[in-house]
C-alpha positions, 0 to 999 in steps of 0.5 A, spaced: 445 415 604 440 416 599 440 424 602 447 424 602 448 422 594 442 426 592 447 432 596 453 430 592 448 430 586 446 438 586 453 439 588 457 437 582 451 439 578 452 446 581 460 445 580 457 443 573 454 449 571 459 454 574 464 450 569 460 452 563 459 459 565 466 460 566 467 456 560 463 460 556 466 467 559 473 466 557 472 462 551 474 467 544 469 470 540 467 466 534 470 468 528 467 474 525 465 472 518 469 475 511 467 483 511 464 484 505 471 488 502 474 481 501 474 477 497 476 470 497 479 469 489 484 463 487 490 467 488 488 468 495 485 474 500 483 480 495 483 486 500 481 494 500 489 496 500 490 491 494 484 494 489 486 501 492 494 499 489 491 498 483 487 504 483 493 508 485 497 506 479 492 507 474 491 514 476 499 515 476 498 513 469 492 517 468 496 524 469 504 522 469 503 520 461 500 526 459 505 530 463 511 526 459 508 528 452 508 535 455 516 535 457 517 532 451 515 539 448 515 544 453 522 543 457 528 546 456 533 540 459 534 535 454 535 530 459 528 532 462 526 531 454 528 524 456 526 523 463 518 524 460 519 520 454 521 515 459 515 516 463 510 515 457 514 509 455 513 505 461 506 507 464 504 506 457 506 499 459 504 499 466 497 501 466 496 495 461 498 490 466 495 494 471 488 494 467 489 486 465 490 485 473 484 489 475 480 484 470 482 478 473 481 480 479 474 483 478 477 490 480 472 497 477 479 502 476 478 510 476 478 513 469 480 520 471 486 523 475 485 525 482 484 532 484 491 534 486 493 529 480 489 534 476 491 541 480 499 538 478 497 538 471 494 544 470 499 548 474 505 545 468 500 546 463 501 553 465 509 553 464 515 551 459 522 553 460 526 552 465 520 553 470 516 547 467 523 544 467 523 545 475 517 544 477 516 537 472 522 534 476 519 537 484 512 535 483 513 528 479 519 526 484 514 527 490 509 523 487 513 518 487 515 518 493 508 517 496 506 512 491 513 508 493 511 508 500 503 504 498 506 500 493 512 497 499 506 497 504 501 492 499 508 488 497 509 486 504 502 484 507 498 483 501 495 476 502 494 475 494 499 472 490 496 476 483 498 483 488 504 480 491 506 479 483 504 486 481 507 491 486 512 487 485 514 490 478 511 496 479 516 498 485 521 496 480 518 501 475 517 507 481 523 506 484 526 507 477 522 513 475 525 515 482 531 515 480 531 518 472 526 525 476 533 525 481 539 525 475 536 531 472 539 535 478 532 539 479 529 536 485 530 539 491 531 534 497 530 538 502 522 539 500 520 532 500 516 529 506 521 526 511 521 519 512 517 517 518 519 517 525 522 510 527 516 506 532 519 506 539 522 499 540 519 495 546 523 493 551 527 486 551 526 481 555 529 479 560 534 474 560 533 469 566 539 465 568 537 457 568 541 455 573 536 460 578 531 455 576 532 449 578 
């Protein structure tokens, strides 16, 4: 009797143990901590595609207020002439918030444009007429496209109700400056980066009838 429970004991301690091990094997990971480029604020998750949004909207700024002061002096189009007054007036406005948003958040923002911002302002810094005039509506309309596209990205997944708010009013301002850039009549649609190519969709679940079931 006594062989017997000792057996019975070594057997549901060998099950025991194969339950732990399978446990273990099949359990999650744990949750890897924080990465370091979040930051948990108040206002909720502060990540890198949310300080790269502000750095992005600070550039524009940088060189679209410089280039709206040069419309306003070398275009030939008065509603170009408009266009750029319109530019400076509202990135004026915009890159304050986006330097008072940047402080509360603890976000260092850029004090230069980017290359290609650079090599955009030199080029229409080397014209005036109608070639600026072309070349302002071109450059500045594409840019905006692409910065759109970033802002609606962080609008949509941002964790952080400060950025949810900021990209918030600056769509309304890109999305506007989109649509002055295109009332000059200048910008030729067909040399702006095609929209991207729709995912393909997953297929749908099949419908199982529930009378088959029972």
């Amino acid at each position: 009797m006594h062989r017997l429970l000792r057996g019975e004991v070594l057997m549901f301690g060998g099950f025991a143990v194969a339950a732990v091990v399978t446990i273990l094997l099949v359990m999650p990971p744990a949750t890897a901590p924080v990465s370091a480029e979040w930051s948990v604020l108040p206002s909720g998750p502060l990540g890198p595609a949310d300080r790269d949004l502000l750095a992005k909207v600070r550039q524009a700024g940088l060189w679209e207020i410089p280039m709206g002061r040069l419309a306003q002096e070398r275009a030939d189009s008065q509603r170009v002439k408009e266009v750029g007054m319109h530019l400076v007036e509202d990135h004026t406005k915009l890159d304050l918030v986006t330097r008072q948003y940047a402080a509360r958040l603890g976000v260092a923002l850029p004090d230069v444009p980017s290359p290609d911002q650079q090599s955009w302002m030199a080029q229409l810094g080397a014209q005036s007429g109608s070639a600026f005039d072309k070349d302002f509506a071109q450059l500045l309309r594409a840019a905006h496209g692409k910065v759109f596209s970033v802002v609606a990205g962080v609008r949509a997944g941002t964790r952080n109700s400060e950025i949810r708010r900021f990209s918030q009013h600056t769509l309304n301002v890109v999305l506007k400056h989109m649509t002055l850039l295109e009332s000059t009549g200048l910008v030729a649609y067909d040399q702006l980066p095609e929209p991207a190519l729709p995912a393909a969709s997953p297929p749908a679940p099949a419908v199982v009838d529930p009378r088959r079931q029972q």
